[in-house]
C-alpha positions in Angstrom: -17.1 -42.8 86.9 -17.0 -40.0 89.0 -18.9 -36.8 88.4 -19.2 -33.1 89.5 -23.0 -31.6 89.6 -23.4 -27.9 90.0 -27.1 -27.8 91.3 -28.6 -24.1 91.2 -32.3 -23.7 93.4 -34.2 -20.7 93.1 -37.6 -19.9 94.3 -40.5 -20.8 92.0 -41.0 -17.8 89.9 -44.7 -17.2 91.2 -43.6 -17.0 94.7 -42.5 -13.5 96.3 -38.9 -14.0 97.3 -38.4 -11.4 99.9 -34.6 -11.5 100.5 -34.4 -10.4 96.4 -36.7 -8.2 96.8 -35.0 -6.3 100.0 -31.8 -6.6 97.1 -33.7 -4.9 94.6 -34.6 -2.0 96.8 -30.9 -2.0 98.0 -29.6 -1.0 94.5 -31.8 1.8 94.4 -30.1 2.9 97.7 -26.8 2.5 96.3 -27.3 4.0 92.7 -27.7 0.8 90.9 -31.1 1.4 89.6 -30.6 -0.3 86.5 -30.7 -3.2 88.4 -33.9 -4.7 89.2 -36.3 -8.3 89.7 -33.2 -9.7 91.9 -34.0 -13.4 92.9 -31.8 -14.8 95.1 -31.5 -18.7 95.3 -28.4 -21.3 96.5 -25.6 -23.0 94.2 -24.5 -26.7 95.3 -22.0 -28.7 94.2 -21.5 -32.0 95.2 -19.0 -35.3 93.7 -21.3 -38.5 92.9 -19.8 -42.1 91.9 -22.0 -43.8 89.4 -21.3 -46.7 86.2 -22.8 -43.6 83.5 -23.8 -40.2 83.4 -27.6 -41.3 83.3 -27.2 -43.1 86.5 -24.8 -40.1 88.2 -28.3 -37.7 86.7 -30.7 -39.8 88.5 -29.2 -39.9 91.7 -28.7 -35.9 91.6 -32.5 -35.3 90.8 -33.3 -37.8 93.2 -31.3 -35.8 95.8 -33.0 -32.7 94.6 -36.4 -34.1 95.1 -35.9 -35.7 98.4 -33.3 -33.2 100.0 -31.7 -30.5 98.2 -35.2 -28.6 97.2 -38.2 -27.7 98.8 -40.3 -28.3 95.6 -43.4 -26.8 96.9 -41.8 -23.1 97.1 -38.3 -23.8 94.9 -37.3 -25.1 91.1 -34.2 -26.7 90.4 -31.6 -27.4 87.4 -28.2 -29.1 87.5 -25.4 -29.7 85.1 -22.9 -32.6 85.4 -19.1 -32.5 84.6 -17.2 -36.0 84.2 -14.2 -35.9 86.5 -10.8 -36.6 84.9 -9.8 -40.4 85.9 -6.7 -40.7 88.2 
């Protein structure tokens, strides 16, 4: 079975995320004050091979943990989509 996981990684919501905030005060700049809190993290997608969708789940949080996220500063949460068979 073949999969498609859409990994999304954003800094840990106690952390200061500087780059959002230099965002946040960008909107103000350009009149957008209604927007505000901007947090700004990373979108991955990657293809995994795997017998079931548990299996094809493990291997993406196992790529999270060990690669993908920095889980002393970051959080992470993934969906996976079942590729159409050829």
């Amino acid at each position: 079975m073949e999969f498609i996981a859409h990994i999304d990684i954003m800094p840990l919501d106690a952390l200061l995320d500087p780059q959002g905030k230099a965002v946040s005060s960008s909107m103000k700049n350009l009149g957008l004050e209604e927007i505000t809190n901007v947090r700004i993290g990373k979108h991955i997608t990657l293809q995994v091979s795997a017998s079931s969708k548990d299996e094809a789940e493990a291997r993406v949080d196992d790529a999270c943990k060990r690669l993908l996220a920095n889980q002393i500063m970051e959080k992470y949460r993934f969906e996976l989509e079942e590729t159409a068979s050829v």
